[in-house]
N, C-alpha and C positions, 0 to 999 in steps of 0.2 A: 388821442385815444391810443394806449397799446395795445397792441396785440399779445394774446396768452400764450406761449408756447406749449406743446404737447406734455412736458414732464408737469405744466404749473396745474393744466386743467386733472392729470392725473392724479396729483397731489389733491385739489380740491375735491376732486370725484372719492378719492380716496378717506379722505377725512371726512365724506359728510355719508360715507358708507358705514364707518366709525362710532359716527353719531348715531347715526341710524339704533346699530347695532345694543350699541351704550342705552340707547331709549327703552329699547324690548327689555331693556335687565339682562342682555348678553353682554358679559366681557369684551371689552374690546379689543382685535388682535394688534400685535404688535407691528407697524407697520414698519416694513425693509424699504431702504434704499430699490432702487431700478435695479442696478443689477445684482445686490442679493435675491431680488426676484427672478432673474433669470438665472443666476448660479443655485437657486431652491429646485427650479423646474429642472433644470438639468438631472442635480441629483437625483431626484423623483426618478425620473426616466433610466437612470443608468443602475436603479434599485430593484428595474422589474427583471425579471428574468421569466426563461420559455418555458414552457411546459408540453406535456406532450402526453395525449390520450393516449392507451393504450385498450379501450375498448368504449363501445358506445355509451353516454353515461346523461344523467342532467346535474342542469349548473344552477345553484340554488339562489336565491336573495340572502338567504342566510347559512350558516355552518350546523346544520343537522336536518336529518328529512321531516323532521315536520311545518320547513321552510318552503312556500310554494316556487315551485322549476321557474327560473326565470328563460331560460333556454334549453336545448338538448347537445351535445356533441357528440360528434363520429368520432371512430377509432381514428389513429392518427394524425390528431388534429392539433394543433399550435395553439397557446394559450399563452397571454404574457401575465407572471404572476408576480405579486408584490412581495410576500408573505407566510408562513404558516400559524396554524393554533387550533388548542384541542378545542374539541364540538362536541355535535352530539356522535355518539358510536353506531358503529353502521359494520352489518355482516353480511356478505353479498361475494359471487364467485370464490369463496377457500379465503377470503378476507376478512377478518375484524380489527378492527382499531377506529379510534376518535379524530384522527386528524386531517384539515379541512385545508385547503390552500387557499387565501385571500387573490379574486383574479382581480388584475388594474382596470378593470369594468363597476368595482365593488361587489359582485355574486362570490358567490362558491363552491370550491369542486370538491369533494371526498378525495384523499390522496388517492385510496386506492382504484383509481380509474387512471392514475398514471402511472407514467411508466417509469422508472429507477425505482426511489426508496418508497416510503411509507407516504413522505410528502413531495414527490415530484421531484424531489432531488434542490426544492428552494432552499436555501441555506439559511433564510434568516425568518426567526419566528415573530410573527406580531407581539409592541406591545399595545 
């Protein structure tokens, strides 16, 4: 009898996730090699960037207020963000504008509760 090695059961587990998927009428994603999975998650991670409260604010489930607060944040608070994109428009302390930072949590913040520009200063806008 032989024995499976880690990458064969991953492959297996991997393919019958595949199927799985394929059976619901989902598309099935393209599956990567090992380590283009671990050079994927890399990039992910090296894509977030910090953010930073610059007054007390909440952090939505989605990109306009009539998403319910998924949490609250203090001033000066650290936030690692993925993304920007317009939302809904929000006017609040001397601020109006549409634009929402996607956090690496999936929620989201109103730029204008951060601190630099309009959107936290994230350089790249969601597509």
């Amino acid at each position: 009898m032989q024995r499976s090695t880690s990458r064969s059961r991953t492959k297996l587990m991997t393919a019958a996730a595949a199927a799985i998927l394929v059976g619901a009428g989902t598309a099935a994603p393209a599956v990567a090699a090992p380590g283009q999975q671990t050079e994927r998650a890399a990039a992910t991670v090296r894509a977030s960037q910090t953010v930073v409260t610059w007054i007390n604010g909440n952090v939505r489930i989605g990109p306009a207020v009539g998403y319910r607060i998924a949490y609250t944040v203090a001033a000066n608070q650290s936030l690692s963000a993925e993304c920007w994109l317009v939302g809904g428009p929000v006017t609040a302390n001397g601020i109006s504008h549409d634009k929402w930072v996607l956090l690496s949590d999936g929620n989201y913040i109103w730029g204008g509760l951060l601190k630099g520009n309009e959107v936290g200063n994230v350089s790249r806008p969601c597509f």
